[in-house]
VEXDREN-513848 format. One record per residue (C-alpha): residue in three letters; residue number from 1; x, y, z. Coordinates in nm, 4 decimals. Layout:
N
[ala; NUM; [X; Y; Z]];
...
//
This chain:
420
[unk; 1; [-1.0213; 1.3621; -0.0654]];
[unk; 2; [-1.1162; 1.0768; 0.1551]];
[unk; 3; [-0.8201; 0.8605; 0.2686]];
[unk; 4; [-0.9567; 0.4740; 0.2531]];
[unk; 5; [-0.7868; 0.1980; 0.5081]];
[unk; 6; [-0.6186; -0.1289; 0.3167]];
[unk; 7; [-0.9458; -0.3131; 0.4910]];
[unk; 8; [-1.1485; -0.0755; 0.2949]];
[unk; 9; [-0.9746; -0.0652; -0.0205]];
[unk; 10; [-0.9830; -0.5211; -0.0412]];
[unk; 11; [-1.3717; -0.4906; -0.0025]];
[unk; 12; [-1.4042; -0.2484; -0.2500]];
[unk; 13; [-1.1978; -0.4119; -0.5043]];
[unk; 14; [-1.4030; -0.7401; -0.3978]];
[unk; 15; [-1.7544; -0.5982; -0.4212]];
[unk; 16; [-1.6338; -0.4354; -0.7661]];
[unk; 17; [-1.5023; -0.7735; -0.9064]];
[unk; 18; [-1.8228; -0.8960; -0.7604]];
[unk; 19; [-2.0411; -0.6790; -0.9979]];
[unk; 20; [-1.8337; -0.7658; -1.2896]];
[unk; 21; [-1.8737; -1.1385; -1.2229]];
[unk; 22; [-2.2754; -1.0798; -1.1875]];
[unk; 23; [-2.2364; -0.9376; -1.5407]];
[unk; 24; [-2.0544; -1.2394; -1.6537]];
[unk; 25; [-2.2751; -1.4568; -1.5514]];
[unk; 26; [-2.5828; -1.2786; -1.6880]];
[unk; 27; [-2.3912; -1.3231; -1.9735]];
[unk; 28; [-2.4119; -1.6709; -1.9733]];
[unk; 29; [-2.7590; -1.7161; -1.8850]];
[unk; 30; [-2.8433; -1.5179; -2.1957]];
[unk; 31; [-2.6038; -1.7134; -2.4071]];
[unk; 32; [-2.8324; -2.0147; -2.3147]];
[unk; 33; [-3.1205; -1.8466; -2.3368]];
[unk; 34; [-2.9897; -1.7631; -2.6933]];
[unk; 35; [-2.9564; -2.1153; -2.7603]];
[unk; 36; [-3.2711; -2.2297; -2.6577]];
[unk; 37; [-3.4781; -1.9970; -2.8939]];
[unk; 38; [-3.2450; -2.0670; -3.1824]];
[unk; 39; [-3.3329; -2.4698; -3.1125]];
[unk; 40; [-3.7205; -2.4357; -3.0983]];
[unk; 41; [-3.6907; -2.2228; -3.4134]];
[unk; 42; [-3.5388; -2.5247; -3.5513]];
[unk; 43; [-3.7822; -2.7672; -3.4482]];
[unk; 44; [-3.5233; -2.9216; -3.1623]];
[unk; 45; [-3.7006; -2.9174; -2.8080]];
[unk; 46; [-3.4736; -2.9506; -2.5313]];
[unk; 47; [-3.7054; -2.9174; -2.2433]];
[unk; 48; [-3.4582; -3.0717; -1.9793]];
[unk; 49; [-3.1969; -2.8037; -2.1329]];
[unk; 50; [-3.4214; -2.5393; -2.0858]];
[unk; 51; [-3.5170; -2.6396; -1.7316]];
[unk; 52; [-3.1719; -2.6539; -1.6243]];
[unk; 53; [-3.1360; -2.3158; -1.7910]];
[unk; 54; [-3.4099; -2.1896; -1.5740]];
[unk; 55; [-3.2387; -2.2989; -1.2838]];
[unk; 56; [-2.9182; -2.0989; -1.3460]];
[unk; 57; [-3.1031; -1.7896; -1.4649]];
[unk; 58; [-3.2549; -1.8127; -1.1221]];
[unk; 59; [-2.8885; -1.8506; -0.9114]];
[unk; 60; [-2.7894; -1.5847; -1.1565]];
[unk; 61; [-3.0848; -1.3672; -1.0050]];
[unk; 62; [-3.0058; -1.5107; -0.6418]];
[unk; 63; [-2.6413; -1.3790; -0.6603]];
[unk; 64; [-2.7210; -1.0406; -0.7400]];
[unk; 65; [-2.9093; -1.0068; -0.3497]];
[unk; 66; [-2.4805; -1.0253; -0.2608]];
[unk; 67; [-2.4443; -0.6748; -0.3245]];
[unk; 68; [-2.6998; -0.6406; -0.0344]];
[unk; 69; [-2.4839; -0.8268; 0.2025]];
[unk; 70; [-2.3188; -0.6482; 0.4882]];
[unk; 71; [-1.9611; -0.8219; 0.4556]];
[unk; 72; [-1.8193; -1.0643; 0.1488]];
[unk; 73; [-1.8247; -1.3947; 0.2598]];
[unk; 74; [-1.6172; -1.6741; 0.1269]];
[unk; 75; [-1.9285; -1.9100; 0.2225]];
[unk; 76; [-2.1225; -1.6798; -0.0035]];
[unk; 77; [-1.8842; -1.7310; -0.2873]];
[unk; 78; [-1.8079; -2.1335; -0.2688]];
[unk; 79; [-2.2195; -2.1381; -0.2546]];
[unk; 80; [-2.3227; -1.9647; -0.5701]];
[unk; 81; [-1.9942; -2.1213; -0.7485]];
[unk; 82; [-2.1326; -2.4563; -0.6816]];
[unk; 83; [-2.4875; -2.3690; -0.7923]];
[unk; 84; [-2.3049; -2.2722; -1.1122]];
[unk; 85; [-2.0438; -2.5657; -1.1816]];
[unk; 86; [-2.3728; -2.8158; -1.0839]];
[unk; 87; [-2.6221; -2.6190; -1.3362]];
[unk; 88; [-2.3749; -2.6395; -1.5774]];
[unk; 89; [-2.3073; -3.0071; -1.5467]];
[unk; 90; [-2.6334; -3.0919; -1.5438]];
[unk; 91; [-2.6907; -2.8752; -1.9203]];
[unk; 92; [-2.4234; -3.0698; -2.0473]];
[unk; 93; [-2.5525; -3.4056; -1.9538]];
[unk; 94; [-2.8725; -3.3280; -2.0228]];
[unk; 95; [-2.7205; -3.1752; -2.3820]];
[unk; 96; [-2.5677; -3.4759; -2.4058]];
[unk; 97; [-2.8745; -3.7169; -2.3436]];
[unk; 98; [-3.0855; -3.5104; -2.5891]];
[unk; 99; [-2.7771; -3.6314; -2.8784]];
[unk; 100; [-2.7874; -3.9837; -2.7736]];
[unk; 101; [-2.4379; -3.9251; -2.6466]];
[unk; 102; [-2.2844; -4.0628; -2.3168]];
[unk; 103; [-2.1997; -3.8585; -2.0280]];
[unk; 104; [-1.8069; -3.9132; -2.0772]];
[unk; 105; [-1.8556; -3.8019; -2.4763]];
[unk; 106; [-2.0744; -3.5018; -2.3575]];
[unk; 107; [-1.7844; -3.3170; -2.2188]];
[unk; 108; [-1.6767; -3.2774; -2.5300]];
[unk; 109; [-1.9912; -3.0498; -2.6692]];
[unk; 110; [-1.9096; -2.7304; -2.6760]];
[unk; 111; [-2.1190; -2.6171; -2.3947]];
[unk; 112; [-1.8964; -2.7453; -2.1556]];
[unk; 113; [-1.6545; -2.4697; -2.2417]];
[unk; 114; [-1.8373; -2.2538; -2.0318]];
[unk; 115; [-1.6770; -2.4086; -1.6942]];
[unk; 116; [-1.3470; -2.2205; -1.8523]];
[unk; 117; [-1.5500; -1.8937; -1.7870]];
[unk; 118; [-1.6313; -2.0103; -1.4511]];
[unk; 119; [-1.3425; -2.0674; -1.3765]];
[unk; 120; [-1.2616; -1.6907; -1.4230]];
[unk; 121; [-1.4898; -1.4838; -1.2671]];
[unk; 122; [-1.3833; -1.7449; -0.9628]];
[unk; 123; [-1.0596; -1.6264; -0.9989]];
[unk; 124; [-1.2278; -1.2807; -0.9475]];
[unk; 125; [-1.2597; -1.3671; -0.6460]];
[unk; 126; [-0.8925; -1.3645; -0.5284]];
[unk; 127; [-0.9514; -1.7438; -0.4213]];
[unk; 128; [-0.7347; -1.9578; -0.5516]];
[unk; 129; [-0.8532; -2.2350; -0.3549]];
[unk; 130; [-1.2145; -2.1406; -0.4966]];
[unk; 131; [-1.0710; -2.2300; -0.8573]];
[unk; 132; [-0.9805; -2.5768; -0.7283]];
[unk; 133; [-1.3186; -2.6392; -0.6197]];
[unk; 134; [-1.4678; -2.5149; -0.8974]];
[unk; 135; [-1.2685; -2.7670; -1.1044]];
[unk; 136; [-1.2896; -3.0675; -0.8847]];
[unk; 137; [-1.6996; -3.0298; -0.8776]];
[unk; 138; [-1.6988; -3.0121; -1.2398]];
[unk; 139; [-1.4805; -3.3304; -1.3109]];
[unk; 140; [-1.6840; -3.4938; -1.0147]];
[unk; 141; [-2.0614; -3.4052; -1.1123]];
[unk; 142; [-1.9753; -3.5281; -1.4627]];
[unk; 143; [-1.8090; -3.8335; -1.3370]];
[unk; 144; [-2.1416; -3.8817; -1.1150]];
[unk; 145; [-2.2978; -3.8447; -1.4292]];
[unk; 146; [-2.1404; -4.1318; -1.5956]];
[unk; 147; [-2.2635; -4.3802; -1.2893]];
[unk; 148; [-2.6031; -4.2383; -1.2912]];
[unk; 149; [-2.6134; -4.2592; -1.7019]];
[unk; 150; [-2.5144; -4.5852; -1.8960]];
[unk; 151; [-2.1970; -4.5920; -2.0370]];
[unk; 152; [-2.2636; -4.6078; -2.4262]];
[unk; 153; [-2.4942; -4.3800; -2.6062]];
[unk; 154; [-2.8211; -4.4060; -2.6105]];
[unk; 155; [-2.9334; -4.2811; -2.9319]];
[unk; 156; [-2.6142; -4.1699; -3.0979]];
[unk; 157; [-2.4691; -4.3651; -3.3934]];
[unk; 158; [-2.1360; -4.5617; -3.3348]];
[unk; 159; [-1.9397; -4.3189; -3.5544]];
[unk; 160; [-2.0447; -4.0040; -3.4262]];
[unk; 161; [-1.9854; -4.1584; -3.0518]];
[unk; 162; [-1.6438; -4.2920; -3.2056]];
[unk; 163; [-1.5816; -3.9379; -3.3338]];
[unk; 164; [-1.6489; -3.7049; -3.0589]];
[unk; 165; [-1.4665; -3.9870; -2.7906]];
[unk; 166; [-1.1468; -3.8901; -2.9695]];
[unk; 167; [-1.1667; -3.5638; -2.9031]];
[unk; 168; [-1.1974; -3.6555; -2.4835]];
[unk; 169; [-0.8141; -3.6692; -2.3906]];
[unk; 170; [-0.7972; -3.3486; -2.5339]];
[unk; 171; [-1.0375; -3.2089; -2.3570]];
[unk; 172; [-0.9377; -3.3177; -2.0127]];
[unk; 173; [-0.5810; -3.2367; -2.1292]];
[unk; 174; [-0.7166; -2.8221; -2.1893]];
[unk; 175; [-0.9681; -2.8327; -1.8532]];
[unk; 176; [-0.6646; -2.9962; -1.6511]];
[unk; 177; [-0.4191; -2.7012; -1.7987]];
[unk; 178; [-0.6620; -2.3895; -1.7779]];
[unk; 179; [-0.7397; -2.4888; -1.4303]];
[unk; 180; [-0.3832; -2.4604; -1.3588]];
[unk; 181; [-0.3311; -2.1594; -1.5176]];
[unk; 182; [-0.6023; -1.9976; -1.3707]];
[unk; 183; [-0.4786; -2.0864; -1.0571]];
[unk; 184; [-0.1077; -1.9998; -1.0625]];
[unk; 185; [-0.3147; -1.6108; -1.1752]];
[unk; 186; [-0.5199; -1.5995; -0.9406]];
[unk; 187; [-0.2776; -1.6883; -0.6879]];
[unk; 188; [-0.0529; -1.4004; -0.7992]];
[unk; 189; [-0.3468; -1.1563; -0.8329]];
[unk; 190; [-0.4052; -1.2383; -0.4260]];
[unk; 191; [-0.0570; -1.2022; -0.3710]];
[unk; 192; [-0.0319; -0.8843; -0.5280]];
[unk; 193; [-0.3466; -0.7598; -0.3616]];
[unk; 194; [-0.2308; -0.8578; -0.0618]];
[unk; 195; [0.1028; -0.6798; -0.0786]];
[unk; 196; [-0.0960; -0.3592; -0.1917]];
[unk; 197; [-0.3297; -0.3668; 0.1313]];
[unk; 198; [-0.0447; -0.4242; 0.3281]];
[unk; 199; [0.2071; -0.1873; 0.1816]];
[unk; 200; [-0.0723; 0.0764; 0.1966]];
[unk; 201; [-0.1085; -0.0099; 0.5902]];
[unk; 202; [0.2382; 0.0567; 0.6382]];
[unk; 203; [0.2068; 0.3752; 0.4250]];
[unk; 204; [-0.0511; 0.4607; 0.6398]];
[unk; 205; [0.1262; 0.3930; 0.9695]];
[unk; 206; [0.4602; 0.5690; 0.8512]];
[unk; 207; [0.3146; 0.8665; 0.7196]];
[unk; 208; [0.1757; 0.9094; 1.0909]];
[unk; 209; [0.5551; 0.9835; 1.1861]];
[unk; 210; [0.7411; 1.0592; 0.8430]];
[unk; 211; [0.6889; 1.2954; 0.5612]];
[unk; 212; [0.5197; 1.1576; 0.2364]];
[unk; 213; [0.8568; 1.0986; 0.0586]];
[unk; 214; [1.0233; 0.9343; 0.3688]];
[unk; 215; [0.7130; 0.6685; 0.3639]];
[unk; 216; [0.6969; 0.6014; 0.0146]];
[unk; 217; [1.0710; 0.5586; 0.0685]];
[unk; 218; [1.0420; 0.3274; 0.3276]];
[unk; 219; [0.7239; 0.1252; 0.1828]];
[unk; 220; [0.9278; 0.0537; -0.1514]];
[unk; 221; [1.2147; -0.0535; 0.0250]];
[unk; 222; [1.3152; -0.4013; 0.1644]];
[unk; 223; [1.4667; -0.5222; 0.4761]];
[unk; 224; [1.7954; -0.4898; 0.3896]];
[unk; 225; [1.9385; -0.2253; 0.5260]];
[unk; 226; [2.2833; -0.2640; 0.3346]];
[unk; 227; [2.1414; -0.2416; 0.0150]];
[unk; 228; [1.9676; 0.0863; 0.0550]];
[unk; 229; [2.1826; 0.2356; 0.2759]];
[unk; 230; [2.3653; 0.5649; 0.0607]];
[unk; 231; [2.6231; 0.8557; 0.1921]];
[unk; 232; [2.5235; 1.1850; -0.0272]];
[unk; 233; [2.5438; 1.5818; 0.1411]];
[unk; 234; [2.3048; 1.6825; 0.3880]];
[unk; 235; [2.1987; 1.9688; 0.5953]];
[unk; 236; [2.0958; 1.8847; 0.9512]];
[unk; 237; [1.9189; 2.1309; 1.2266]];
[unk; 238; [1.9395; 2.0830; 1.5859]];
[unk; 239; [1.7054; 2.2899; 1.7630]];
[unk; 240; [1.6078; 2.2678; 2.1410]];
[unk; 241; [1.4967; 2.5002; 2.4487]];
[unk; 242; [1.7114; 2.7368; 2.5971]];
[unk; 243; [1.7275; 2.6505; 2.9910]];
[unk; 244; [1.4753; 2.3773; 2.9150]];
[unk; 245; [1.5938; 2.1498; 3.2246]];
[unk; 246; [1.5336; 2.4588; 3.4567]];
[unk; 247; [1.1856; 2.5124; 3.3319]];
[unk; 248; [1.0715; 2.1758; 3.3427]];
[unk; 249; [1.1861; 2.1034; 3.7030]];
[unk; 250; [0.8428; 2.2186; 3.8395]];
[unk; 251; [0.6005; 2.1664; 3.5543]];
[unk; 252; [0.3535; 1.9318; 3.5635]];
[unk; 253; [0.3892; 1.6118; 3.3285]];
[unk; 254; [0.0533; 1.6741; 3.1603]];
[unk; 255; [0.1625; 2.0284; 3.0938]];
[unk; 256; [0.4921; 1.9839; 3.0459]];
[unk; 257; [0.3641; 1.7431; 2.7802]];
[unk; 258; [0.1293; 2.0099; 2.6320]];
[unk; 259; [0.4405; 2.2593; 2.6312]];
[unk; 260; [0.6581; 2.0192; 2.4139]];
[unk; 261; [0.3570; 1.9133; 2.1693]];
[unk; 262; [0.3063; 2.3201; 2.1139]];
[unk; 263; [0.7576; 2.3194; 2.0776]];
[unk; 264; [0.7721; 2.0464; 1.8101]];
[unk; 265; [0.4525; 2.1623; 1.6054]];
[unk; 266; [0.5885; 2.5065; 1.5637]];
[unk; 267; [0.9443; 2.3653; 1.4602]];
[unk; 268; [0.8334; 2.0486; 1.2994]];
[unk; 269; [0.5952; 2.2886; 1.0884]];
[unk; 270; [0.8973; 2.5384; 0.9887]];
[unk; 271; [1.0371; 2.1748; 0.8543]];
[unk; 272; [0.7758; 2.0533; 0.6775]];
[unk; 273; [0.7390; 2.3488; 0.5132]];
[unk; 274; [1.0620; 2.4184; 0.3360]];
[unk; 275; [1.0746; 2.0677; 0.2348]];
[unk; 276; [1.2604; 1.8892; 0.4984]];
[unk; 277; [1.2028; 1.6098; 0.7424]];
[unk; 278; [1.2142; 1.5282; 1.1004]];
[unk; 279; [1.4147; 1.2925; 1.1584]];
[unk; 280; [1.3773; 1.2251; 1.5462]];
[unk; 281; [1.2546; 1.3801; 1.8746]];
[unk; 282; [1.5134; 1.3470; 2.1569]];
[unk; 283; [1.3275; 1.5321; 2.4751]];
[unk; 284; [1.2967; 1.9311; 2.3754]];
[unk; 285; [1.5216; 1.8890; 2.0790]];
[unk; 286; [1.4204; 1.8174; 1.7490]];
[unk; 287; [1.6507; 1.7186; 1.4530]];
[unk; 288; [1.5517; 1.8014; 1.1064]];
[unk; 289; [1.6916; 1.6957; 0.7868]];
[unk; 290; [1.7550; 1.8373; 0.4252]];
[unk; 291; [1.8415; 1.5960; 0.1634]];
[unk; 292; [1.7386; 1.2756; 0.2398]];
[unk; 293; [1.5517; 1.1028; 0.1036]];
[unk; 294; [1.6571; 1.2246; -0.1696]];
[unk; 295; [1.8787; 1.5357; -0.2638]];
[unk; 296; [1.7870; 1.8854; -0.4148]];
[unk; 297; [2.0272; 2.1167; -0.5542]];
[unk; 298; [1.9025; 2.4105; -0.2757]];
[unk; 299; [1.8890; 2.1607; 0.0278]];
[unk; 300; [2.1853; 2.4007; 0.2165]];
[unk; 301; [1.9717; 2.6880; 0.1329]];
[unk; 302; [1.6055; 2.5596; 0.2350]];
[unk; 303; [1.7597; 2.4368; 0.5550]];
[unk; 304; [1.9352; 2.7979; 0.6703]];
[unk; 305; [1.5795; 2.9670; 0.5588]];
[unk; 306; [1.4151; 2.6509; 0.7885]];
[unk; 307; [1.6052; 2.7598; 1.0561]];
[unk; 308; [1.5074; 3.1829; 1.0165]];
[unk; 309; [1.1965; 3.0341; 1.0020]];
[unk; 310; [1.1953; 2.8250; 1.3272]];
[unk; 311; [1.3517; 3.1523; 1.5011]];
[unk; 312; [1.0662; 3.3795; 1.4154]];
[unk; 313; [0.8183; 3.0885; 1.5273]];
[unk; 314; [0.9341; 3.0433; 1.8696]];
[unk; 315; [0.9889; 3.4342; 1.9114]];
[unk; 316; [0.5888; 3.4982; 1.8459]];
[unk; 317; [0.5074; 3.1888; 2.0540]];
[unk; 318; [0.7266; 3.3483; 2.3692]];
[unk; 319; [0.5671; 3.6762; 2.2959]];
[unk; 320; [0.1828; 3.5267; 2.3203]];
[unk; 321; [0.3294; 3.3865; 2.6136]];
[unk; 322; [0.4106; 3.6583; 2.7442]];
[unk; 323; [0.1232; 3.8097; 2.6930]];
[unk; 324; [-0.0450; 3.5683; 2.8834]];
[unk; 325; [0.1828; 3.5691; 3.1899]];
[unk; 326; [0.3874; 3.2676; 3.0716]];
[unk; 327; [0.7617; 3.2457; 3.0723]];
[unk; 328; [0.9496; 3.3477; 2.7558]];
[unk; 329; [1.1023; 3.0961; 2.5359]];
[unk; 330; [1.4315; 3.1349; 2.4061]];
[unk; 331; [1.5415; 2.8829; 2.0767]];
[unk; 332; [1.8894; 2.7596; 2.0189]];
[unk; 333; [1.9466; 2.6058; 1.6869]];
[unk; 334; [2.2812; 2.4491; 1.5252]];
[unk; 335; [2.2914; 2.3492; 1.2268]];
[unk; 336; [2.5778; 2.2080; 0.9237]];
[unk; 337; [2.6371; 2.0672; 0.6001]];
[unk; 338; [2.8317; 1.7422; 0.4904]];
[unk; 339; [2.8231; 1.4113; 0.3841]];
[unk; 340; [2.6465; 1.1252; 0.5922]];
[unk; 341; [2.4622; 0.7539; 0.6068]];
[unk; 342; [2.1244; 0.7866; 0.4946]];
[unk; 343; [1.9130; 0.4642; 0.5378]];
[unk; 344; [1.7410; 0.1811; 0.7894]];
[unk; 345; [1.8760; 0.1234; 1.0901]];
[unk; 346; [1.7171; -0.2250; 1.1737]];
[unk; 347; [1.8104; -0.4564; 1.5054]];
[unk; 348; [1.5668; -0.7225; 1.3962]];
[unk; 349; [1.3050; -0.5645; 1.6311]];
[unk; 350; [1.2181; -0.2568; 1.4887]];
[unk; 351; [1.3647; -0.0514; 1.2126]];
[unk; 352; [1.4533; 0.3444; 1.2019]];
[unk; 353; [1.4796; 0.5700; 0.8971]];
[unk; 354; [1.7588; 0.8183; 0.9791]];
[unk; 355; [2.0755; 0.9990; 0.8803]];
[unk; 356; [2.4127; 0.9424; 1.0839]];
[unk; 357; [2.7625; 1.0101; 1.1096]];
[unk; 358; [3.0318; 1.3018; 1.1928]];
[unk; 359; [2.7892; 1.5840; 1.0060]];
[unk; 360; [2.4720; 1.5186; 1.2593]];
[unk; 361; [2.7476; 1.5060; 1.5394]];
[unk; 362; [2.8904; 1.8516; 1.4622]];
[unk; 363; [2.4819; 1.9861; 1.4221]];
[unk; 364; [2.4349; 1.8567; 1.7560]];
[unk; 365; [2.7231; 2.0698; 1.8921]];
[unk; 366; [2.6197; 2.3531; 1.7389]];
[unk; 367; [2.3070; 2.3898; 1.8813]];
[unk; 368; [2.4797; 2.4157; 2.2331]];
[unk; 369; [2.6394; 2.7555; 2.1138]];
[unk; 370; [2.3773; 2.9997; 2.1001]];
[unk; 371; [2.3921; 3.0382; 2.5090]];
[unk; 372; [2.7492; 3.1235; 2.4458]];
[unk; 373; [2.7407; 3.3558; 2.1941]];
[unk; 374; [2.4204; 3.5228; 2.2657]];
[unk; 375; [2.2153; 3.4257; 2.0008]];
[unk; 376; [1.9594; 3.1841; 1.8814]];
[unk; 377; [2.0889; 3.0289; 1.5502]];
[unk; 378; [2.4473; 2.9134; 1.5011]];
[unk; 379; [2.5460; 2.7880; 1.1506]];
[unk; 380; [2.8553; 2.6053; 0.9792]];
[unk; 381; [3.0659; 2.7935; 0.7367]];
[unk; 382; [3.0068; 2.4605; 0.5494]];
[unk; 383; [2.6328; 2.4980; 0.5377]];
[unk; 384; [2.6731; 2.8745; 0.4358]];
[unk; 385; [2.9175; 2.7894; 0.1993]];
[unk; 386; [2.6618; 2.5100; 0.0274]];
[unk; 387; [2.4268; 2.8079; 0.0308]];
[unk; 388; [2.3474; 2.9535; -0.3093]];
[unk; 389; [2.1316; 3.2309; -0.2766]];
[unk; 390; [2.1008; 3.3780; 0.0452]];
[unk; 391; [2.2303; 3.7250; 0.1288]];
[unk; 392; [2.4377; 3.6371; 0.4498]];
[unk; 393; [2.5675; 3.9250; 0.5213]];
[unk; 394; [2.2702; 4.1000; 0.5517]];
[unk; 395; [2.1637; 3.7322; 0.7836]];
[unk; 396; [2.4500; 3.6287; 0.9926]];
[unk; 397; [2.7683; 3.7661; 1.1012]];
[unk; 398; [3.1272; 3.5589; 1.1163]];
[unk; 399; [3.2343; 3.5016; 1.4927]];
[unk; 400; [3.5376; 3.3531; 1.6319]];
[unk; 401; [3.6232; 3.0177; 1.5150]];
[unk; 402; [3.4701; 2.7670; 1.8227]];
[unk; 403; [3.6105; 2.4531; 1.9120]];
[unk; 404; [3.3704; 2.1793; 1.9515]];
[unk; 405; [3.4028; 1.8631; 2.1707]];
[unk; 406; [3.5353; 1.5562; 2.0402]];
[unk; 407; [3.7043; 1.7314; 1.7242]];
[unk; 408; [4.0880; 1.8294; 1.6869]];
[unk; 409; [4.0541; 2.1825; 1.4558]];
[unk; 410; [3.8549; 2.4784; 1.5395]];
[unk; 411; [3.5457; 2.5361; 1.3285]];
[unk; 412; [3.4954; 2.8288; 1.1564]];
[unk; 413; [3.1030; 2.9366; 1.2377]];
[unk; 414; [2.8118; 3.2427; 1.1894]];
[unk; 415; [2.5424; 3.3378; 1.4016]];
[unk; 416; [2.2704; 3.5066; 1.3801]];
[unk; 417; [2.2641; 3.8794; 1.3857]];
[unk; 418; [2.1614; 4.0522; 1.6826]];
[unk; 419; [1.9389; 4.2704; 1.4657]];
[unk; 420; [1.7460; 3.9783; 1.3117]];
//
């Protein structure tokens, strides 16, 4: 399935709301068309009604050649919005001529409702400002009309212009309050549109670097650190290159950067693929986490078969090495099982997503035991502990408990069997 940027997704939504106000006001050119039939049948001839009518049936034609246009243009929209609030204040003088009624009392007809449906598919738009407009050019074509026009009716009798001026506060009253409402909506719609297109930018961006439930973590989330930061159980892996300092001391940097983008896919993928994440890259080691963002009943076990699973990849990359004259590449993983911080880390500057605290510190030790004990995988009895299905015996084997820097009490630790 195609993947659509935020700039993609606002012009799509645009166009769309663009069709639906064409509809709209097709609508309301064949509402007035309606109206002008039903008045000749009646023997009522409105020929200045019908003109105008003509006139917005034809901006109603002109705004369909939009969906031709490369780009939506907020010129574009302001332009056919004004041929629409004009056309429309020009039926309802002319309306309002045809009565014998003044300009002021021709707001009242009913016809002049329709500016409440303009006012809608403008808010279609996502413009609030656009609403404004619409609303100001309304109140200020009809006010032109009652300079251009003379004040008291022309053919109307005095009760009937007595009657309907009653009914003018009110009306102003509704136009003043639906413009506001429509506003304060169509403010909130952009607002929300906005934060969608951004929020799916930054979705974009993070999923570049983080798995999909890390970056829908980190998209819902706010700023403040504190308030999503959480301690739960984890399982972290430390994995890095045996000797790696030694090998890199003659490569060169473009292929010692091809060497460590062929490392982390092969490890990253083992990761990835029994539903953990990585949570950083530190030179030729890799840390990768179970549990966060959010915790699974099997995390201890999916993170020991993670690690069997990063073993075997690096042993059949060192063997096509091999094969092709290259050096062999030996793995040496640590990893454990405890509680730690799970959250942002911001400095104002930039945030990070990661996990912290004495658990990732003993992971990190770990991994520095495999050259000791001859092996490529050294794990926690805590992590094998956590474990709930796993046949270890037939995995790892129990060594020596190993005292790791920085921490008072030995540790009691497995490693890998030498027939794995």
């Amino acid at each position: 399935m195609r993947q659509y940027n935020p700039s993609e997704m606002a012009s799509f939504a645009e166009k769309n709301n663009e069709r639906i106000a064409f509809a709209i006001r097709a609508s309301i050119f064949g509402a007035l068309l309606v109206y002008g039939v039903f008045a000749r049948a009646t023997g009522v001839n409105h020929g200045s009604f019908e003109a105008a009518a003509l006139i917005y049936g034809f901006t109603t034609l002109l705004s369909s050649l939009s969906f031709l246009w490369p780009r939506r243009s907020a010129i574009l929209a302001y332009a056919f919005i004004s041929m629409d609030v004009v056309c429309l204040a020009v039926v309802v003088l002319l309306l309002g001529t045809g009565f014998g009624l003044s300009p002021q009392t021709s707001a009242t007809l009913p016809v002049s409702g329709l500016i409440y449906v303009i006012l809608l598919y403008a808010s279609m738009r996502y413009r609030p400002i656009l609403v404004l407009y619409a609303s100001f050019l309304f109140a200020a074509s009809i006010g032109l009309g009652f300079m251009l026009f003379p004040l008291s009716g022309i053919g109307a009798s005095a009760a009937h212009e007595e009657h309907l001026s009653h009914f003018q506060l009110l009306s102003a009253i509704v136009f003043v309050l639906v413009t506001a409402i429509v506003f304060i909506l169509t403010y909130r719609s952009r607002r929300f549109l906005s934060d969608a297109t951004r929020n799916a930018a930054r979705a974009a961006a993070l999923a570049r670097y983080f798995s999909p439930d890390v970056s829908s973590e980190l998209v819902e989330q706010s700023a403040d650190t504190k308030e999503h930061a959480r301690r739960r159980k984890v399982a972290v892996i430390f994995a890095d290159i045996q000797h790696f300092t030694a090998m890199s001391e003659n490569m060169d940097p473009m292929a010692l950067g091809i060497f460590l983008s062929e490392f982390r896919s092969r490890v990253a993928r083992s990761a990835y693929d029994n539903g953990g994440i990585i949570d950083k890259y530190i030179g030729d080691a890799v840390m990768a986490v179970f549990g966060a963002p959010n915790s699974k009943p099997d995390d201890a076990d999916r993170a020991l078969q993670c690690a069997m699973s990063m073993v075997k990849a690096v042993s059949e990359w060192s063997r096509d090495r091999r094969s092709a004259g290259l050096p062999s590449i030996e793995i040496a993983i640590g990893a454990h099982f405890g509680e730690a911080f799970v959250g942002i880390v911001d400095d104002g500057v930039m945030m990070e997503y990661t996990v912290l605290g004495d658990t990732v510190n003993v992971a990190s030790r770990l991994s520095r035991l495999p050259r000791t004990l001859n092996t490529s995988l050294v794990v926690s009895d805590d992590l094998v502990s956590a474990c709930r299905r796993h046949p270890v015996s037939t995995m790892l084997e129990k060594v020596d408990a190993q005292h790791l820097p920085g921490r008072q009490n030995p540790l009691d630790v497995y490693r890998l069997r030498q027939d794995q």
